[in-house]
C-alpha positions as CSV (number, residue, x, y, z in Angstrom):
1,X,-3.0,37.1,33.5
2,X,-0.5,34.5,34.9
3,X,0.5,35.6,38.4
4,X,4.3,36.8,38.9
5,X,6.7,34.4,40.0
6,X,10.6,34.9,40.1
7,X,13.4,32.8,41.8
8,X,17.0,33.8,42.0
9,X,20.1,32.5,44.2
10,X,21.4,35.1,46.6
11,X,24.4,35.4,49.0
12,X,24.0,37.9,51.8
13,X,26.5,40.0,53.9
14,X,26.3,42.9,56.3
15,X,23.1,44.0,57.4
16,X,21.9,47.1,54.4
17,X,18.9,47.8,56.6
18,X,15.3,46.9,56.5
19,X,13.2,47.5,53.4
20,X,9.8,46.1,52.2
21,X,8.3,45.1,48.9
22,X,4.5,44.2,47.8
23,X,5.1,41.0,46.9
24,X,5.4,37.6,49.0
25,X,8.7,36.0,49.5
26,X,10.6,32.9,50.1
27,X,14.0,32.4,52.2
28,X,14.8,29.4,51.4
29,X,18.9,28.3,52.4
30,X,20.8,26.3,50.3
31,X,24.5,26.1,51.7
32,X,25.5,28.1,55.0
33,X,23.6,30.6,57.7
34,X,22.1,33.5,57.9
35,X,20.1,35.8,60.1
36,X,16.9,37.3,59.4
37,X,14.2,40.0,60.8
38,X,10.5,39.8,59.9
39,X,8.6,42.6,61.2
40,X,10.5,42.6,64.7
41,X,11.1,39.1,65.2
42,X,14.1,37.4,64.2
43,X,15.5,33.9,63.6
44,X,18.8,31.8,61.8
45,X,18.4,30.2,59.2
46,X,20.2,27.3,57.6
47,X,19.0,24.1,56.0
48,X,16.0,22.5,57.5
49,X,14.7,26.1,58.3
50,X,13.4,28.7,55.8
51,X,11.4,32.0,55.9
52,X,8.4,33.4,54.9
53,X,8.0,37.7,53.9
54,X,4.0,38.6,53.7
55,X,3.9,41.5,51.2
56,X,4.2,44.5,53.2
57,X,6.5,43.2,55.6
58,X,9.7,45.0,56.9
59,X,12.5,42.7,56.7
60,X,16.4,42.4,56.7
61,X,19.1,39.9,55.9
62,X,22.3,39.1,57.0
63,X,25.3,36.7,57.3
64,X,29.2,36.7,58.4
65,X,30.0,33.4,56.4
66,X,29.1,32.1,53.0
67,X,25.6,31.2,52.1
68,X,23.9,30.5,49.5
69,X,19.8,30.6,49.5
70,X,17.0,30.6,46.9
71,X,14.7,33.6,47.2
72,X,11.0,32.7,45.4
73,X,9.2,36.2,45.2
74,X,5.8,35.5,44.4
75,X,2.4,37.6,43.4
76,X,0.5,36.8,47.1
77,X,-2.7,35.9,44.7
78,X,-0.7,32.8,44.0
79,X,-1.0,31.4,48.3
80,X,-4.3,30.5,49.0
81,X,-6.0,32.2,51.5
82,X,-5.3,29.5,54.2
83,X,-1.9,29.1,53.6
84,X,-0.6,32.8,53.4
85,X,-2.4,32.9,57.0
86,X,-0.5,30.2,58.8
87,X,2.7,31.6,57.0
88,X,1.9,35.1,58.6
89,X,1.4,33.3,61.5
90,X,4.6,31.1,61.3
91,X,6.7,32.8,59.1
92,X,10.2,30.3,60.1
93,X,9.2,27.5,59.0
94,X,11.0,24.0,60.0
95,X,11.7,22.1,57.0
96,X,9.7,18.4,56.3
97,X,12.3,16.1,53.7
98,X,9.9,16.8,51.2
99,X,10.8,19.9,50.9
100,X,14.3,19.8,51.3
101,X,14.2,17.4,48.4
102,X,12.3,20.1,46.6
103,X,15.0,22.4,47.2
104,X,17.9,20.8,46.3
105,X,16.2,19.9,43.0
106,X,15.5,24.1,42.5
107,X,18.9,24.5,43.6
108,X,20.4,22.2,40.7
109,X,18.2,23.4,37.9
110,X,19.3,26.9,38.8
111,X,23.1,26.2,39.4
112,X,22.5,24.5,35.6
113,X,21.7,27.5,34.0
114,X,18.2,28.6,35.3
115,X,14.3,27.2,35.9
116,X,11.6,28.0,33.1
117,X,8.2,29.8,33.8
118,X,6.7,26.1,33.2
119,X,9.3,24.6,35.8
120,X,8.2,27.6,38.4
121,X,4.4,27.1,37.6
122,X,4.9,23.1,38.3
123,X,7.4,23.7,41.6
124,X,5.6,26.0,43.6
125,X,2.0,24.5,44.1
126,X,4.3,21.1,45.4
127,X,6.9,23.6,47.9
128,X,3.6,25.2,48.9
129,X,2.0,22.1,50.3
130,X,5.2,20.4,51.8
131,X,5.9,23.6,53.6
132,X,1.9,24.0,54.8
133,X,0.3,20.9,54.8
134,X,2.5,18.0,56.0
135,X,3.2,17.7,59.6
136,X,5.8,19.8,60.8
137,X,7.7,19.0,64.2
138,X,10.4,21.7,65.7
139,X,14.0,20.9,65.3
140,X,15.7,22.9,67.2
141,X,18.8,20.9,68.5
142,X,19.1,19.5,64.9
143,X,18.9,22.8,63.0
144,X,21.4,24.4,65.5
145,X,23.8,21.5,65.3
146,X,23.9,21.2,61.3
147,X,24.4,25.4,61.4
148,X,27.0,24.9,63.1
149,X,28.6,21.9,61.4
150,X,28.2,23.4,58.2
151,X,31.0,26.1,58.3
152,X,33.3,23.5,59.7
153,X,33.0,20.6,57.2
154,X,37.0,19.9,57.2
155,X,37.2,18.6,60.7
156,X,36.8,15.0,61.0
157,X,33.3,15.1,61.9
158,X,31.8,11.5,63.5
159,X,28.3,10.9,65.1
160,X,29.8,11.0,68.2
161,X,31.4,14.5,67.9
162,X,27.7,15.4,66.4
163,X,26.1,13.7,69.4
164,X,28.0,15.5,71.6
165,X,27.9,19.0,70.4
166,X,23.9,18.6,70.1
167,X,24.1,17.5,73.8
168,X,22.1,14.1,72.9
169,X,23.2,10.7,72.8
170,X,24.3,8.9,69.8
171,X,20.9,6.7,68.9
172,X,19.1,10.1,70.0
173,X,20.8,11.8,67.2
174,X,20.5,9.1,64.8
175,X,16.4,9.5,65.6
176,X,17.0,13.3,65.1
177,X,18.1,12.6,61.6
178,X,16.0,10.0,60.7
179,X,12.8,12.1,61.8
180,X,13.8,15.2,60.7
181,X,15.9,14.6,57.8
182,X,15.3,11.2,56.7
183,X,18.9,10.3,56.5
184,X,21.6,9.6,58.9
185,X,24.1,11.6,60.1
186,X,27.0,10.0,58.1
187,X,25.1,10.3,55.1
188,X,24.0,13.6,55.6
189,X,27.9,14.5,56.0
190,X,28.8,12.7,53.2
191,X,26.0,15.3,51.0
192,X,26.9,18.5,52.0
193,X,30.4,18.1,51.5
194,X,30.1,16.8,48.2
195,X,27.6,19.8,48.0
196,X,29.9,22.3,49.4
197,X,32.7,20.9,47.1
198,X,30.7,21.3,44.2
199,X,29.8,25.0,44.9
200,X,33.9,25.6,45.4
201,X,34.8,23.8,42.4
202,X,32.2,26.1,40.1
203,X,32.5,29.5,42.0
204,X,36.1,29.9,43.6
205,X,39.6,29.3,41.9
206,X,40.9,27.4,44.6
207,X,42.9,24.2,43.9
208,X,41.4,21.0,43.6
209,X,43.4,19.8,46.5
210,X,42.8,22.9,48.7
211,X,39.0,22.2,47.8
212,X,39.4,18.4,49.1
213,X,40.9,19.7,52.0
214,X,38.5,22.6,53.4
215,X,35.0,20.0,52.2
216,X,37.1,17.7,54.8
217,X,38.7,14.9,52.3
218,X,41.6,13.0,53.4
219,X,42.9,13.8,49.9
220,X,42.3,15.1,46.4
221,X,41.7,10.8,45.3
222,X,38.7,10.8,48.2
223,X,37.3,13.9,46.8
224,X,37.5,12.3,43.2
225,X,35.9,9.1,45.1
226,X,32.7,10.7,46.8
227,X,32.3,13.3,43.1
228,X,32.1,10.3,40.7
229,X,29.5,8.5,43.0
230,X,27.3,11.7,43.4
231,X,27.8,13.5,40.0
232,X,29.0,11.0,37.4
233,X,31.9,13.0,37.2
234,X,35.6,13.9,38.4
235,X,36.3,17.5,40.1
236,X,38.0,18.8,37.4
237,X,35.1,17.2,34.8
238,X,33.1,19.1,36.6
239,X,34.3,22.6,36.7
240,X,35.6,22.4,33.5
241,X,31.3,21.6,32.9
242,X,30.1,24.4,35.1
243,X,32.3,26.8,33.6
244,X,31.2,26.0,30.0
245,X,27.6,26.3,30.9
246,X,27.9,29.5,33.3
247,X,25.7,32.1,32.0
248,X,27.8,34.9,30.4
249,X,26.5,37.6,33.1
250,X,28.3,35.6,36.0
């Protein structure tokens, strides 16, 4: 029998209390913050940081912004036996590039209308080992610095600004990125608000002005700018896109 695996994209809110399920799970954040508890101990998490729910576990969710995560539940016969131990064992889990990259892939394939059982079958075994078995170094300033910035993307962010509300100087933060992230921070910037714009331009009804403004564009032509270099496309190409392929149920 092939062993269960399910992914879904969920937002949480207010705190609906702990609950438990017999299946292993996946936190893994694709846009905002949120805050978790795992059998008594608790963490934030954001990019860069994901969570891990042994079957069995009490555990509860929670968030005052928006955010956006993909939860992987997952038949536990599926982690081998040396994994699901270190997970148990270290159930937030700093993020390695590789697996950010990972992420972001899931997170397109099911903002474009789902992954297949094959896609699942193919994906996990490769999240697996860049969450286990590639190095993994704490990030601690960095993962509380890009929480932070990430509900904020319309102010006129620069490296110094960064620097300075990580309390590091500018080459340290630089390092950060390039360690942690493999990118820099202008580049990393640059991402999540063409990320975040993307996400307002398929979910909300805001104007594509009002959009440019809040991702932190000097104007609607930047916005258009930075969307044809990422996606091929201009904002109102698209939404008009998403909308046309947006499953019915949505």
């Amino acid at each position: 029998m092939t062993p269960h695996i399910n992914i879904d994209v969920r937002s949480y809110g207010a705190a609906q209390g702990a609950h438990r399920h017999d299946f292993a799970q996946f936190v893994l954040p694709l846009s905002g913050a949120l805050e978790i508890d795992i059998a008594g101990a608790g963490s934030r998490l954001a990019q860069g940081r994901a969570a891990f729910v042994a079957p069995g576990s009490s555990h509860s969710q929670m968030s005052d912004g928006p955010n956006r995560s993909l939860i992987v539940d997952l038949d536990p016969v599926v982690l081998e036996t040396e994994i699901g131990d270190r997970l148990i064992r270290q159930p937030f889990v700093p993020l390695t590039p590789a697996a950010n990259k990972l992420i972001d892939y899931m997170g397109l394939l099911m903002g474009n209308g789902g992954a297949s059982a094959t896609n699942l079958r193919l994906w996990v075994p490769l999240l697996l080992d860049a969450l286990v078995h590639e190095p993994v170094r704490p990030q601690p300033r960095l993962a509380s610095l890009l929480a932070g910035i990430e509900p904020e993307l319309g102010r006129p962010w620069t490296a110094e600004m960064m620097a300075e509300r990580a309390c590091v100087s500018v080459s340290r933060l630089h390092a950060l990125f390039r360690a942690e992230l493999d990118t820099t921070p202008r580049a990393w910037l640059a991402e999540m608000r063409v990320k975040r714009a993307c996400e307002w331009l398929a979910l909300s009804e805001h104007s594509i002005a009002e959009i440019a403004y809040r991702a932190g564009y000097a104007d609607q032509s930047a916005l258009t700018r930075a969307m044809r270099r990422a996606t091929g496309l201009t904002p109102a190409a698209y939404r008009r896109q998403r909308r046309e392929t947006r499953p019915k149920s949505q």
